[in-house]
C-alpha positions in Angstrom: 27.6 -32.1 16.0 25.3 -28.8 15.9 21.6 -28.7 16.7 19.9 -26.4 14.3 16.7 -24.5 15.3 13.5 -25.4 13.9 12.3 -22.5 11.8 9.5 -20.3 12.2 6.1 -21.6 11.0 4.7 -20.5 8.3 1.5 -19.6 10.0 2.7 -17.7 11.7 5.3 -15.7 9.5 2.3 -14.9 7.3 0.5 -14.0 10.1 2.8 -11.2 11.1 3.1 -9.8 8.1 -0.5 -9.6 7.0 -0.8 -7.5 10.8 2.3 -5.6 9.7 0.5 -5.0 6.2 -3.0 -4.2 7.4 -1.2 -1.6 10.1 0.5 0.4 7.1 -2.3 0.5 5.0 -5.0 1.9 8.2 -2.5 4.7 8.6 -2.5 5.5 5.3 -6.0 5.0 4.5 -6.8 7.9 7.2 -4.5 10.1 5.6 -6.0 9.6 2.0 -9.5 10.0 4.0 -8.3 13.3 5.7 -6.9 14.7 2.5 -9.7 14.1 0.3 -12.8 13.4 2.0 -15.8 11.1 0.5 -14.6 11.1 -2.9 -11.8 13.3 -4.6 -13.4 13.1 -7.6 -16.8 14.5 -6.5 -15.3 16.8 -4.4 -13.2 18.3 -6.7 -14.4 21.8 -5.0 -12.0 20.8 -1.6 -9.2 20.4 -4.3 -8.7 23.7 -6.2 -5.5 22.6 -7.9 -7.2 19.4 -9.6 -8.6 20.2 -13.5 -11.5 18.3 -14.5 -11.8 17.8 -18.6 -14.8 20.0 -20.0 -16.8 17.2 -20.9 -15.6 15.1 -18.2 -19.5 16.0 -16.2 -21.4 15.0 -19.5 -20.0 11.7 -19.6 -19.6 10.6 -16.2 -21.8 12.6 -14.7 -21.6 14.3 -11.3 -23.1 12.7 -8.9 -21.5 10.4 -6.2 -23.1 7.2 -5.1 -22.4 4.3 -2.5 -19.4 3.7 0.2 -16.1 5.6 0.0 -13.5 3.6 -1.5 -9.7 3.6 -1.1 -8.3 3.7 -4.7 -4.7 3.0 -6.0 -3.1 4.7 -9.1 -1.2 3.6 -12.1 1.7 1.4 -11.6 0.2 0.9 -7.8 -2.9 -0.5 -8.5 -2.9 -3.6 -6.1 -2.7 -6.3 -8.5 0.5 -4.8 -9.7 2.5 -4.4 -6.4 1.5 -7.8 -4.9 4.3 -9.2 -3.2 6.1 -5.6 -2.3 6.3 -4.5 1.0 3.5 -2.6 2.6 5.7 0.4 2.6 6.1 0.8 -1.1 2.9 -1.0 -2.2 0.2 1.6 0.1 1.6 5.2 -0.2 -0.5 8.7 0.3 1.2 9.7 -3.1 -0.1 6.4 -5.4 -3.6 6.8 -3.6 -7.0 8.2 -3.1 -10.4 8.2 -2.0 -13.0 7.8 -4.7 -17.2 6.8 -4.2 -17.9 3.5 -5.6 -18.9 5.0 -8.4 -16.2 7.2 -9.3 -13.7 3.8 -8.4 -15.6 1.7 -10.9 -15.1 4.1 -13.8 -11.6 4.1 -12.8 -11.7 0.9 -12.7 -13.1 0.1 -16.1 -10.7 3.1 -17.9 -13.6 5.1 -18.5 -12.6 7.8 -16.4 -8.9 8.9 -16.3 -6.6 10.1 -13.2 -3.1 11.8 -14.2 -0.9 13.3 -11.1 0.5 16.7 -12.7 3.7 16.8 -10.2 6.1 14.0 -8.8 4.0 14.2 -5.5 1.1 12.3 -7.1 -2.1 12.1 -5.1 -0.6 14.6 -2.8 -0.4 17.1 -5.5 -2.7 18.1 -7.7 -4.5 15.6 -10.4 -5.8 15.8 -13.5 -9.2 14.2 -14.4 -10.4 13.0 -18.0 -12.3 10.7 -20.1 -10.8 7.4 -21.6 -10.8 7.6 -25.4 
């Protein structure tokens, strides 16, 4: 007769892998913040490849307000990569830094973010108005 080994608490299993999860996403985090500053959006001047739409200042107008916010695009907005590893759901390429402002529109569709090369966020973006 074997003995077989109690397994792993749960607690603690989830434990570990929010640590493991919150590590990933510090380190990338800093890198979006080193690569774009306050807000991408706002600061579109840092980022001479990104294209803003001509009446993309008239309708969402220019100025940024309240705390820098860590943003995810498309297909890797959080709600759509729960339950993925940390590795594939927090990349530099499928994220940026936007003010709270900026995030909200992009939030509510209003305000549109397109990568122009395979290298997403860490290429340059294209920014529009939701029709």
């Amino acid at each position: 007769m074997s003995v077989l080994a109690k397994p792993e608490p749960r607690k603690r299993a989830k434990a570990r892998a929010q640590r493991h999860e919150r590590a990933v996403a510090a380190v990338v985090r800093a890198v979006c913040v080193e690569r774009d500053g306050y807000c991408r959006f706002g600061d579109w001047e840092d980022h001479p490849d990104d294209a803003h739409s001509a009446v993309l200042g008239y309708v969402m107008g220019e100025d940024c307000e309240g705390d820098s916010q860590w943003a995810h695009m498309g297909e890797h907005r959080r709600f759509r990569t729960r339950g993925q590893a940390p590795e594939v759901r927090h990349t530099t390429a499928d994220s940026l830094m936007l003010c709270a402002t900026h995030h909200h529109a992009y939030d509510e569709h209003t305000l549109t973010i397109t990568a122009t090369s395979d290298k997403g966020a860490d290429g340059a973006l294209v920014f529009g108005v939701a029709r």
